[in-house]
C-alpha positions, 0 to 999 in steps of 0.5 A: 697884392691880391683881394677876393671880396665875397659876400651876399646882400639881400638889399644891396646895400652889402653889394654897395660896400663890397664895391667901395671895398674893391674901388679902395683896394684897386685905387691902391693898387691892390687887384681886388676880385668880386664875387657875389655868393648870389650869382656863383662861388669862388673857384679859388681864394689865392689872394692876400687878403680875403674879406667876407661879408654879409648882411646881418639878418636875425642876429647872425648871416644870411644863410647863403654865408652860413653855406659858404663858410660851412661847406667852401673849403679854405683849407690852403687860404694862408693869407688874412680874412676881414669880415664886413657886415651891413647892420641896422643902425643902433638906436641912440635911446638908451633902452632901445640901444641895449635891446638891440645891440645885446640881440642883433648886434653884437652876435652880428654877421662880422663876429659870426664869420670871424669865429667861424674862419678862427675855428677852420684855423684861418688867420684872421683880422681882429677888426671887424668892418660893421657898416650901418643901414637906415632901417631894414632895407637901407639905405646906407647912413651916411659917410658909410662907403667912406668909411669902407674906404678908410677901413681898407686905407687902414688895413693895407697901410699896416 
């Protein structure tokens, strides 16, 4: 089985999960492709499993991901996409709770891939990986790169 893992992170904190998304899948036994949309784009997507993540900025994905997602053509993709995002960590007053998760959270960077791979006619995962960061910057909260382990442990164990 054969994974592409591409993603943009602006703090590092999106790279430090796209990594445990890939050591997870290799573990497994699963061949697992990095590629930063800082660095280079993918010259192909011929794998099984495709994930696509990003940092959630304002509410939706860096501008890196928009470009990718809107001009990268995945035309011969017929495997699955996952989406993964880094979001900041929900508050645990209620009020502020509300707030944020009506503006930044639920309209995030996963369900914003999500919809936008649905709407190119891609097969895609209905779990999304939403992975939370302390603050604007990070670090990752705790057991968070655990998590991304167990989120791949599910996903190939289907």
């Amino acid at each position: 089985m054969k994974s592409v893992i591409i993603f943009d992170s602006v703090y590092g904190c999106t790279k430090q999960v796209a990594e445990a998304l890939a050591d997870e899948l290799n573990r497994n036994g699963c061949e697992a492709l990095l590629c930063s949309l800082k660095d280079s784009k993918p010259e192909s997507v011929d794998c099984d499993y495709l994930f696509l993540g990003s940092p959630t900025r304002f509410g939706k994905p860096t501008r890196r991901m928009r470009k990718f997602l809107d001009t990268f053509d995945l035309s011969n993709f017929s495997g699955t996409a996952i989406a993964f995002d880094t979001i900041m960590q929900i508050p645990e007053n209620d009020s502020n709770r509300e707030k944020m998760k009506a503006k930044y959270i639920d309209d995030g960077s996963a369900p914003t891939i999500k919809s936008a791979l649905t709407q190119k006619g891609i097969h895609v995962s209905d779990k999304v990986l939403r992975v939370e960061v302390s603050g604007l910057k990070g670090p990752l909260v705790d057991n968070a790169l655990d998590a991304a382990k167990e989120f791949v442990n599910e996903l190939i164990s289907h």
